[in-house]
C-alpha positions as CSV (number, residue, x, y, z in Angstrom):
1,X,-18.6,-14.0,-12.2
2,X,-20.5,-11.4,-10.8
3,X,-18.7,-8.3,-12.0
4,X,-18.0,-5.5,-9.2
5,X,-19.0,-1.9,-10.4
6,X,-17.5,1.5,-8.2
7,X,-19.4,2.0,-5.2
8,X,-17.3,5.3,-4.7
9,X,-15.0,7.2,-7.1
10,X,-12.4,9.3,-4.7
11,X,-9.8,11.7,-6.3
12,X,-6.3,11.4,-4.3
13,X,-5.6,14.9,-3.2
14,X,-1.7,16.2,-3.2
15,X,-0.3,16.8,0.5
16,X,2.5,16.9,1.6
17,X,4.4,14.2,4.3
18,X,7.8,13.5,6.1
19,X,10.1,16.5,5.8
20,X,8.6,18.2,2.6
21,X,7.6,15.1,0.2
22,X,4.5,15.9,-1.6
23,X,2.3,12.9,-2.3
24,X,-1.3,11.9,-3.4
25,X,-3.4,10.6,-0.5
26,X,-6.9,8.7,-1.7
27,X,-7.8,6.6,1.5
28,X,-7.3,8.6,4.8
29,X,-8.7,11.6,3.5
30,X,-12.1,13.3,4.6
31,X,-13.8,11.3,1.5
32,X,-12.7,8.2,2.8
33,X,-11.4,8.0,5.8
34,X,-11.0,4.2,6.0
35,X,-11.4,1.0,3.4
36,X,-11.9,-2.1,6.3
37,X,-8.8,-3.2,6.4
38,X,-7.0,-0.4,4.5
39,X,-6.4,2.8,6.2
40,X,-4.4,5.1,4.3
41,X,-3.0,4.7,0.6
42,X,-0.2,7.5,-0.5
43,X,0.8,7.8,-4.3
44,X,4.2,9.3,-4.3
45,X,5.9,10.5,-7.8
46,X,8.0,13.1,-9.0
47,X,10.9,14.0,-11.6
48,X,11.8,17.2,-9.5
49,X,13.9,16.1,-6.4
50,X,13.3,19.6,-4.4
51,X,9.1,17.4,-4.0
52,X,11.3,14.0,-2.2
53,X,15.0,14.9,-1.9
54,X,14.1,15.4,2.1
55,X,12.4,12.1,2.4
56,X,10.7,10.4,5.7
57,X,13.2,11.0,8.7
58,X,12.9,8.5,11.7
59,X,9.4,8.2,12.7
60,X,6.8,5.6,14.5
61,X,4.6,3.2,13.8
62,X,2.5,1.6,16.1
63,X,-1.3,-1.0,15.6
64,X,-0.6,-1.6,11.9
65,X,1.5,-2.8,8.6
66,X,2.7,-0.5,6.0
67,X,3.6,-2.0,2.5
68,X,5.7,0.3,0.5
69,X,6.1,-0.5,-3.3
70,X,8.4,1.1,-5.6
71,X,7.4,2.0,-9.0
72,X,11.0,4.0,-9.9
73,X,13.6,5.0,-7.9
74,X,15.6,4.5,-5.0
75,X,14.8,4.5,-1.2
76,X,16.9,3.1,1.8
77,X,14.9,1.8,5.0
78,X,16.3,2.0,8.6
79,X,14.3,1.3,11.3
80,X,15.1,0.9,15.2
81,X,15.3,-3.2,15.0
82,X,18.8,-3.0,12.8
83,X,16.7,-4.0,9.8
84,X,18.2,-1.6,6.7
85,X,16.6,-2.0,3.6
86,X,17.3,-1.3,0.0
87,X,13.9,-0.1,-2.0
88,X,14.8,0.1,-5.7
89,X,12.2,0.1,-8.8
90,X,10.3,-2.9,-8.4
91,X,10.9,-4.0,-5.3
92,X,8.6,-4.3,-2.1
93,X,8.8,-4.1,1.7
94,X,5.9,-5.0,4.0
95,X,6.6,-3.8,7.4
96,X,4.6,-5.1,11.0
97,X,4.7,-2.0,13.4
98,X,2.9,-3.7,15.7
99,X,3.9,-3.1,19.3
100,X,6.0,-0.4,18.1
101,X,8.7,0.8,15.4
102,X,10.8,3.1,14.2
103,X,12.1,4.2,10.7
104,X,13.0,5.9,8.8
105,X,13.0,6.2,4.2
106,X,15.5,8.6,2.7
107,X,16.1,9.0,-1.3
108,X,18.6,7.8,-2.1
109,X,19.3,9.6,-5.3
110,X,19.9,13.2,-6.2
111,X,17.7,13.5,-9.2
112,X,15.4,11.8,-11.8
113,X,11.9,10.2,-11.1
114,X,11.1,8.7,-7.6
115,X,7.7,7.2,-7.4
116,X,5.8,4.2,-5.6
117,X,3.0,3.4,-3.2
118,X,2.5,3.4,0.5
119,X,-0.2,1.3,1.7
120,X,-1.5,0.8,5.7
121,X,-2.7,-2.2,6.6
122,X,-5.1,-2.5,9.9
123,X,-4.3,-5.4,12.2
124,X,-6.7,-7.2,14.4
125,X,-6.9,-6.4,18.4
126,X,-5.1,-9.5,19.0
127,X,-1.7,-8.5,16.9
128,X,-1.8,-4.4,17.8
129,X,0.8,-5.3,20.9
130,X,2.7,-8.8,19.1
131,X,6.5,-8.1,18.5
132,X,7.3,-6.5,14.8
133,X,8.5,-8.7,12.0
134,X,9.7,-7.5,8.6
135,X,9.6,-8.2,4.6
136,X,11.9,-7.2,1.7
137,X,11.7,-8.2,-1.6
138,X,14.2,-7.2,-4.7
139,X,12.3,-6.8,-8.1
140,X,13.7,-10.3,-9.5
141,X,11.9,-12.1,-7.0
142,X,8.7,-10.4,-7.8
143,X,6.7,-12.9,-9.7
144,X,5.0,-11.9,-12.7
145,X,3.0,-12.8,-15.6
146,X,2.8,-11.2,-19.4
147,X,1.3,-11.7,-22.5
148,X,-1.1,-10.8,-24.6
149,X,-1.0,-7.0,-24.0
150,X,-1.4,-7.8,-20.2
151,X,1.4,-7.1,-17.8
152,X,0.5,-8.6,-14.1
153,X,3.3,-8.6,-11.2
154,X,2.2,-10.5,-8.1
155,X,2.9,-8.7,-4.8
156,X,0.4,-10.8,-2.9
157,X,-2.3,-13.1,-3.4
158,X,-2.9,-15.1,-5.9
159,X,-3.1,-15.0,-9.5
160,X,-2.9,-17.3,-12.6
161,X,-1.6,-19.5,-10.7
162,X,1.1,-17.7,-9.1
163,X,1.5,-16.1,-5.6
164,X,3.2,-12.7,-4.7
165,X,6.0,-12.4,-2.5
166,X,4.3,-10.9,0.1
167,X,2.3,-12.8,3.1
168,X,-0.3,-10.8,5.3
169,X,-1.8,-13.5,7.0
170,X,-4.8,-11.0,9.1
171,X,-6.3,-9.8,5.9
172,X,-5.5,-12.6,3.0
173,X,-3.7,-9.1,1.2
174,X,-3.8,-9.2,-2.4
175,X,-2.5,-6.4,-4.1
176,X,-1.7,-6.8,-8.0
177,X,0.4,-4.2,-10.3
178,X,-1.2,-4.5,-13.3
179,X,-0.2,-2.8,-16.9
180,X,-2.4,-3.3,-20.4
181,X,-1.9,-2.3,-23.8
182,X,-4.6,-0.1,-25.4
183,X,-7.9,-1.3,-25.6
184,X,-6.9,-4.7,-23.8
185,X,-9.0,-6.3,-21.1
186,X,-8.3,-7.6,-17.3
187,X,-10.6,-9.9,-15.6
188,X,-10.0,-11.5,-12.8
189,X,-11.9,-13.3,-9.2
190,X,-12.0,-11.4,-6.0
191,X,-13.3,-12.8,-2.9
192,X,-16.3,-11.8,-2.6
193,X,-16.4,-11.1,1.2
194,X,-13.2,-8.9,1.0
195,X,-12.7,-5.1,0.5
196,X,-11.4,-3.9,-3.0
197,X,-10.1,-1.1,-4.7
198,X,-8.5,0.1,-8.1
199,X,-6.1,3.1,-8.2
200,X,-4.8,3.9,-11.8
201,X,-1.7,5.8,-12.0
202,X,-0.7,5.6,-15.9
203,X,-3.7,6.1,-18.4
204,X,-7.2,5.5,-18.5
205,X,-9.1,2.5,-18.3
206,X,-13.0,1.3,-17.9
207,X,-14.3,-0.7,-15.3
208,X,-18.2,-1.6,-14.5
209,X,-20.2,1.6,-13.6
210,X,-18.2,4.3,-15.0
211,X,-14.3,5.5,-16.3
212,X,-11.2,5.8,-14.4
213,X,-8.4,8.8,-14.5
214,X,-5.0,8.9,-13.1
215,X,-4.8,9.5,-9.7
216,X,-8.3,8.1,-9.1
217,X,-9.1,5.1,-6.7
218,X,-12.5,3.7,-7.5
219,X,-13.8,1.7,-3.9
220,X,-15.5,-1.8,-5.4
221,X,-18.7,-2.8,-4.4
222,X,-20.4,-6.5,-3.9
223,X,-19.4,-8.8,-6.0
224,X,-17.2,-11.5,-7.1
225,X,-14.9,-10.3,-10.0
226,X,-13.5,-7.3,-11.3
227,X,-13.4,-6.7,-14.9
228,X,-11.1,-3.2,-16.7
229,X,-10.5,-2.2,-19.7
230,X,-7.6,0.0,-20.7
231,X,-8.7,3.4,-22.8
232,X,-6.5,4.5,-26.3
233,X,-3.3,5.1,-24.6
234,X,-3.4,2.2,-22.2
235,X,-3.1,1.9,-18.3
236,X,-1.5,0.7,-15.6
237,X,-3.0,0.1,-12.4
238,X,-3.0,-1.7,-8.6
239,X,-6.0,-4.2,-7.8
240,X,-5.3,-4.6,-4.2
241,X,-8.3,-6.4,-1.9
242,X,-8.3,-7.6,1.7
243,X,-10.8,-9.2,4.6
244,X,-11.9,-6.7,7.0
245,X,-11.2,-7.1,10.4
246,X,-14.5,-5.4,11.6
247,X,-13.3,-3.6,14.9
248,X,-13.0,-0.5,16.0
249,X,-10.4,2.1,14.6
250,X,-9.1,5.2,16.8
251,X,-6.1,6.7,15.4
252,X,-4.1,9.3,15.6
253,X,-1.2,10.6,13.2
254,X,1.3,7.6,13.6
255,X,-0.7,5.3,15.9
256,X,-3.7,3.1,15.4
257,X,-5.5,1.4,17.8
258,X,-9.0,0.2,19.1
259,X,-9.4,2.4,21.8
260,X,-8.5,6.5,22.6
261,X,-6.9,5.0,25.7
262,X,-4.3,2.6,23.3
263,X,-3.4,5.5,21.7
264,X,-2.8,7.7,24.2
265,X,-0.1,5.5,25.5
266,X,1.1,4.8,22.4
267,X,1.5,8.6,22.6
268,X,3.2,8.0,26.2
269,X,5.7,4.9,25.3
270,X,7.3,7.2,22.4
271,X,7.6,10.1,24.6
272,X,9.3,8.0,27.3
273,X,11.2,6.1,25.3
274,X,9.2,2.4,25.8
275,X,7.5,2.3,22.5
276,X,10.3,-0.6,20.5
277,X,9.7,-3.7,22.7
278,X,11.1,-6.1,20.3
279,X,13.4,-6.6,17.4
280,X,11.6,-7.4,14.0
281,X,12.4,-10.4,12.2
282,X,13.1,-9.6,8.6
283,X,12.4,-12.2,5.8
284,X,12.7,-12.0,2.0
285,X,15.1,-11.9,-0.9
């Protein structure tokens, strides 16, 4: 294999989103805007509820997919479609906005640790205006492999011969949680035509070209494989790649498009009320 080594090191920066939740943005910041087809990654965690007890009240969504994963915690979906959704720790949702939706994600605890990932997806010109469709999975049906000091759960793609849960069909989505014990090695294939990224957010770990901290997302450059190593205390991590879709991106807060124009109606169907066209379809277990 031809190993991938960091083309760019970015350092998630804390903001704050929804009604008061503080969480650590890495791709859709001013360092990198967009990853072709990724175009925003949140980090979310916290042991003090006063940073998420107010959560993500009804909001929309319209050009994209967002896949949220839970790390710990518990978060309840609604969304204008009917679908209602139980995240707990472990679990995973994978949400097409497309044409347009609605939702909303509120704690559903009073207290302890809530953290997780929020990932947007891009989707091609052709699916911007299809009708919304849904995923949920619980954490048993999670696949994942251990042994050997390596800890791997599958949320999509391939690996080892399993396959995540998860299906994005636009960008061949892999995304990988992956824990090691200290010292222990990862190596594993990537496509070598896709984008790629590592965030760490337990540890320290190694990877070609240089170290990696917590709350740092090191962009991938060309190559075929991706080889880490976890430092003295161990790490835990998410390998996620993708195919870019190679066209244009306009967006603006909630709404992403190909063209100013797109957006601006997007802007104009929420404020008249004709942005949900269609009821999702919801899948998963």
């Amino acid at each position: 294999m031809n190993i991938r080594s960091i083309r760019q090191l970015v350092q998630a920066h804390a903001i704050t989103e929804g009604a008061g939740v503080t969480v650590h943005r890495s791709i859709g910041t001013p360092a990198l805007k967009h990853l072709d087809p990724f175009l925003m990654l949140d980090h979310f965690g916290s042991d003090n509820p006063d940073e998420y007890i107010a959560g993500f009240p009804e909001h929309p969504h319209r050009g994209f997919v967002t896949v949220t994963y839970m790390l710990d915690g518990h978060m309840e979906h609604r969304d204008s479609m009917g679908n209602r959704g139980d995240l707990v720790a472990g679990g995973v949702q994978w949400m097409k906005a497309a044409s347009g939706v609605i939702h909303s994600e509120m704690p559903r605890q009073a207290n302890g640790l809530m953290r997780g990932f929020q990932l947007w997806v891009n989707l091609p010109a052709a699916e911007k205006m299809a009708d919304p469709a849904y995923q949920e999975y619980s954490p048993a049906t999670v696949p994942e492999l251990a042994g050997d000091g390596v800890r791997v759960r599958l949320l999509a793609g391939g690996y080892g011969g399993g396959r995540g849960v998860i299906d994005d069909p636009h960008t061949d989505l892999r995304y990988l949680d992956i824990g090691l014990a200290a010292g222990r090695p990862f190596e594993t294939e990537v496509a070598g035509d896709h984008s790629a990224f590592i965030y760490v957010f337990d540890g320290e770990a190694d990877t070609e070209g240089g170290g990696l901290l917590r709350h740092h997302l090191a962009v991938l450059g060309e190559g075929d494989g991706v080889r880490v190593v976890a430092g003295p205390a161990g790490a835990r991590f998410i390998l996620v790649s993708g195919r870019p879709l190679g066209e244009p991106v306009v967006q603006y807060g909630p709404f992403v498009m190909n063209t100013r124009q797109e957006v601006e109606q997007a802007f104009a169907d929420y404020r008249d009320g004709r942005l949900v066209r269609a009821r999702a379809m919801m899948t998963g277990a």
